[in-house]
N, C-alpha and C positions, 0 to 999 in steps of 0.2 A: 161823129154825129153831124148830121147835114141841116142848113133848114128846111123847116117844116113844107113852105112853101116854096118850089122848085123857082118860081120866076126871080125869085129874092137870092138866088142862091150868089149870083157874081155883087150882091149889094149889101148879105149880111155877112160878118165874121160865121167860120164854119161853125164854131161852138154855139151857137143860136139854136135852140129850137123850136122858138114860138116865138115872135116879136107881133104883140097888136097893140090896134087903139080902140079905146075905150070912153062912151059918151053916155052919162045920165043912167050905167047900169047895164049897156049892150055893147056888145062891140060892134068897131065900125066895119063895114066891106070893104073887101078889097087890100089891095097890098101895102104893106108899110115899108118905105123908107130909112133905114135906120138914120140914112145922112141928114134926112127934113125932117125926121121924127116930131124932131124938137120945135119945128113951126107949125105944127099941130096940136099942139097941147094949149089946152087952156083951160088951168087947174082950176080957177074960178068959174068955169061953165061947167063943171063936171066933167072934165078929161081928163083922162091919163092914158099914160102907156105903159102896159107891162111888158116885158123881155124878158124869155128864158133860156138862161146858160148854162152847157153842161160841159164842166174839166174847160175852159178858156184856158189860154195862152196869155202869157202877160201882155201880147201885142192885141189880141182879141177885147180882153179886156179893158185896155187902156181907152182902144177906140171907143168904148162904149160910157167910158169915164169919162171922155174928152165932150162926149155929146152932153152930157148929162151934168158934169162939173162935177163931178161923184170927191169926196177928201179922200185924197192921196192915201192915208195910212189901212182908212177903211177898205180901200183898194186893195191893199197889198197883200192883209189879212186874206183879199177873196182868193186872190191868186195862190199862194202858198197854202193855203188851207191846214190842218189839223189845229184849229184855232179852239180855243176852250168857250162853250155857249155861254153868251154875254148879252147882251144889249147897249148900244153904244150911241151918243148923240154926238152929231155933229152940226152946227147952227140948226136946217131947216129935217136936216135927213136923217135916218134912224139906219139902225146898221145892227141888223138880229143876225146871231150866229146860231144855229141848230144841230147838234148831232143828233144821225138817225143811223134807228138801232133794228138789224135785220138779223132773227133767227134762222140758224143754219141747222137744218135738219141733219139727225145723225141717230143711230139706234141705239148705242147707249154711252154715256159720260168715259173717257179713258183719259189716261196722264196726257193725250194729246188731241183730246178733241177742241174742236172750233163750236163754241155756241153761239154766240154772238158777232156781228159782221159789223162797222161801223162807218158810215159815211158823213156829210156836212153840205147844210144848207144855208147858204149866207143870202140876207133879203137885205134889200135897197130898200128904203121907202121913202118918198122925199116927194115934195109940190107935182103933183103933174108925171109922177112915174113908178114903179117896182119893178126892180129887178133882181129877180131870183137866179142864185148860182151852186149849183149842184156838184158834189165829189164825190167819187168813191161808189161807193153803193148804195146813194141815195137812190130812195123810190122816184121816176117819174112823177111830175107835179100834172100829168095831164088831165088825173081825175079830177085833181084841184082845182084846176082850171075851168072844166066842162060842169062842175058844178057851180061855180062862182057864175058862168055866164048864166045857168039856169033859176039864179036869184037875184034879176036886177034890181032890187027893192038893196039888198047887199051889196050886191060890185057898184052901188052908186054910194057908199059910202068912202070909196076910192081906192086908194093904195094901202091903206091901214085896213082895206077886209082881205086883200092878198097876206098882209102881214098875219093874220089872226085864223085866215085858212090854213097857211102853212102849218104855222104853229099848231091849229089844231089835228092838221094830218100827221104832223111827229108827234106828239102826243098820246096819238087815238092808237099809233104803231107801237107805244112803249107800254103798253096796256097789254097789246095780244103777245108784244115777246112777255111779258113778266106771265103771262097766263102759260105760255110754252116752259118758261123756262122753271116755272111752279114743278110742272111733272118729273122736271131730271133733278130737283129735289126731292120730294116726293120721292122718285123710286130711289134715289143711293142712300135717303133714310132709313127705309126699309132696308135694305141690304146692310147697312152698318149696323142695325142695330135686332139683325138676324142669328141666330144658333150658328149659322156656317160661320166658315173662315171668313175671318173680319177683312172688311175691304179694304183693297192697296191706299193708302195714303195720298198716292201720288194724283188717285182720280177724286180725291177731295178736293184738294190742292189746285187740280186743274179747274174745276168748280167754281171754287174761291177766285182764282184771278180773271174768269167768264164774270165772273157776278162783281168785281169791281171794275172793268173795261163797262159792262154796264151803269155801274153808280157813277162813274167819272163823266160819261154821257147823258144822264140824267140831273143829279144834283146839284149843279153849278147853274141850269137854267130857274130856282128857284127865284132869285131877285129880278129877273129879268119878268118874269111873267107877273109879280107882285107888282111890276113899277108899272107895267105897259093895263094892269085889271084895274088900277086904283087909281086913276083918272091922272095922273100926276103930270102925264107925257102928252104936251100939246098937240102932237102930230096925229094922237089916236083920238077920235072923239068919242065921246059917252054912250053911243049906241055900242060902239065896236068892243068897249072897255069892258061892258057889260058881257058880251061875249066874250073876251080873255078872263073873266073869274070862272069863267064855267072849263076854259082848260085851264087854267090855275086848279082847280077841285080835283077834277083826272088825274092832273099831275102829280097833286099833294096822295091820291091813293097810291100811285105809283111808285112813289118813296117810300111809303110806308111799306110796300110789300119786296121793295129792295133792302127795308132795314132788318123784315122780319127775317128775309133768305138768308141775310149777315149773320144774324145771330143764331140761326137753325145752321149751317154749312162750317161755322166755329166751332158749336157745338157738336158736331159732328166728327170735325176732323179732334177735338180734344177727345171723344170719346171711342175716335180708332185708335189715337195713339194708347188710350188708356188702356183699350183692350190687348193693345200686341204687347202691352207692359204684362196681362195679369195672364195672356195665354205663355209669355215666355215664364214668369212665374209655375206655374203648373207643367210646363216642362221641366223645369228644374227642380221642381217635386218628385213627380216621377223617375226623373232621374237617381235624382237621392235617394227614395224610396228601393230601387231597383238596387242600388249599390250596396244598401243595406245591406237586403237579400244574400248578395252577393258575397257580403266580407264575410258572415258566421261561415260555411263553407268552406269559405277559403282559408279561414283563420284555424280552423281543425284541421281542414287537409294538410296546413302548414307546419302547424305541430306536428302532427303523427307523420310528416314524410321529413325527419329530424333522423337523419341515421347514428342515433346514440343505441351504445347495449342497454344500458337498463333506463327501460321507458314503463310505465304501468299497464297492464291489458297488453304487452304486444305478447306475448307469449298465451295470454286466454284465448279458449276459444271460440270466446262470445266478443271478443272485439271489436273484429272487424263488422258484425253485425249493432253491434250497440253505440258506436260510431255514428252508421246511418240513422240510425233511432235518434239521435240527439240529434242529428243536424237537419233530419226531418222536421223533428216535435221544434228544433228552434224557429227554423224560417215558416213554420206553419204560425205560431204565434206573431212573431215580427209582423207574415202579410195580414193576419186578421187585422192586428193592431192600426197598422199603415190605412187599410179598407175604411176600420171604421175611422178614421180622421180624414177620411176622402185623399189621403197621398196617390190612392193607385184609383 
C-alpha cells in the first residue's frame, strides 16, 4: 500500500495511506510532512492531523510513534494486532481497538465453509492527532473519511469524531453481517427440522464456531463503547458522547441477535443429534421387526429338516402343504401386528 499522495511518497512510511491536516472542520491544502507534522498542529486552534495505516511494519510504526509520543505498549498492540476490542487510556491518549467483521459469501453452510472474515482497527486519539491502523480485512476507512470532511460542523469536534466514525463504521458492518448471516440460519433451520434426511452435524457445528469468531468480535466491545457514550472519558466531549450512545444502541441490537443465533444454532445441532438417535432407533425396529419375520420360518424349516424316523405328518400327505399354511398364517399375523405398532 503506497501513499495516497505520490509527492509524499520518499517522505511518508509506505504503510500510509492518507496523512492530513485538519483546521476548524476542513482539511488543509496541500501536502503534509509527516517529519513537521508535529509543528503544525495546534490542538487548541482546532488542529489536528489524521494518519492512516494500513499492515505497518514495526519500523513504519515506530516512526510514527516517535513523532507523536504514542505509549510504547499501545504500540506494540498496533503492530502485532489480533488484540481483543478494548478501550485503553493512556495519560492524554485513547487507544480503541476494533474488530471488523466481513461476510464471505458462499451458497450454502458445509462442515468447512468460511462465513465470517475478521480484521482489526486500532485508533490513536490524543491532543492534536488520530491515527488509524488497519489489519486483515479491514474495510478501507476512506468512505470514513470523505464523509467526516463533508461535516465540518463534526470533524471540528476533533479527533474523538474520527474516534466515533470509525466506531460507527464497524458497527453499522456488524449489523449487515448479522442480517447475512440470519439467512444461513434461517435455511439450515429449515433443513434440520425437515421430513428429509436430518442434516450432517458437522454443517451445524461449522455454524456454531462462524457465529462465535463473530460474538468473540462483537461482545468484548460492550465496556468500551459504555465508557466512551456516558460522558466519563475526557478526551470525548459531550457532543461526540451523545453520538457514541446511538452506536452503543446498534450495538446492543447486534448482541441481541448474536444471542438469539446461540440459542436457535444449539438448539439446532441438539435436535440433529436427537434425530439421528430416534432415526437409528427405527432402524433398529425395523430391523427387529424383520428378524422376527424371519425366525417363525426358519424355526419350522429347522424342525422339519431334523432327519429323525419318526417325526409327525412327515409321512401325511397334507404335510408338506400344511406346513406352509402355518408359516404363511404365522408371519401374516406377526406383520399385521408389527404394522399396527408402526415397527414396519
Amino acid at each position: 500500500m503506497t501513499a495516497r499522495h505520490s509527492g509524499e511518497a520518499a517522505e511518508l512510511p509506505s504503510a500510509v495511506v492518507d496523512c492530513a491536516l485538519y483546521e476548524d472542520g476542513k482539511r488543509v491544502p496541500g501536502q503534509v510532512n509527516l517529519g513537521r507534522i508535529t509543528e503544525r498542529i495546534a490542538p487548541g486552534a482546532g488542529r489536528f492531523a489524521w494518519i492512516g495505516l494500513y499492515e505497518p511494519t514495526e519500523e513504519q510504526l515506530q516512526e510514527v510513534a516517535r513523532a507523536f509520543d504514542l505509549h510504547p505498549l499501545a504500540v506494540e498492540d498496533a503492530v502485532h494486532a489480533h488484540q481483543r476490542p478494548k478501550l485503553e487510556r493512556y495519560g492524554d491518549m485513547l487507544f480503541l481497538v476494533l474488530k471488523t467483521i466481513v461476510y464471505v459469501e458462499h451458497e450454502q453452510v458445509t462442515s468447512s465453509s468460511e462465513i465470517v472474515d475478521t480484521g482489526e482497527i486500532m485508533v490513536f486519539a490524543g491532543p492534536g492527532y488520530a491515527i488509524t491502523v488497519r489489519h486483515g480485512s479491514a474495510p478501507s476507512l476512506d468512505g470514513v473519511r470523505e464523509a467526516l470532511q463533508n461535516d465540518p460542523r463534526q470533524l471540528g469536534c476533533g479527533p474523538a469524531a474520527v474516534l466515533h466514525s470509525v466506531a460507527d463504521m464497524v458497527v453499522d458492518r456488524y449489523i449487515e453481517v448479522a442480517d447475512a448471516f440470519a439467512g444461513d440460519v434461517d435455511t439450515l433451520e429449515g433443513e434440520v427440522f425437515s421430513p428429509d434426511r436430518p442434516v450432517d452435524a458437522g454443517r451445524i457445528y461449522q455454524l456454531k464456531r462462524e457465529l462465535l469468531e463473530f460474538k468473540r468480535a462483537v461482545m468484548p466491545l460492550t465496556s468500551a463503547l459504555e465508557r466512551l457514550s456516558d460522558g466519563s472519558v475526557p478526551q470525548v466531549p459531550k457532543e461526540v458522547a451523545t453520538y457514541f450512545r446511538d452506536v452503543a444502541d446498534h450495538h446492543q441490537r447486534v448482541r441481541e441477535q448474536i444471542l438469539a443465533f446461540d440459542e436457535l444454532v444449539t438448539g439446532m445441532l441438539t435436535a440433529s443429534v436427537a434425530q439421528l438417535g430416534v432415526q437409528q432407533n427405527a432402524d433398529m425396529r425395523r430391523i427387529s421387526a424383520w428378524a422376527a419375520l424371519i425366525a417363525v420360518p426358519t424355526m419350522i424349516v429347522g424342525i422339519y429338516g431334523m432327519n429323525f424316523d419318526h417325526m409327525p405328518e412327515l409321512k401325511s400327505p397334507y404335510g408338506y402343504p400344511a406346513v406352509w399354511v402355518v408359516i404363511i398364517t404365522a408371519c401374516t399375523i406377526i406383520y399385521r401386528a408389527l404394522r399396527r405398532n408402526r415397527w414396519l
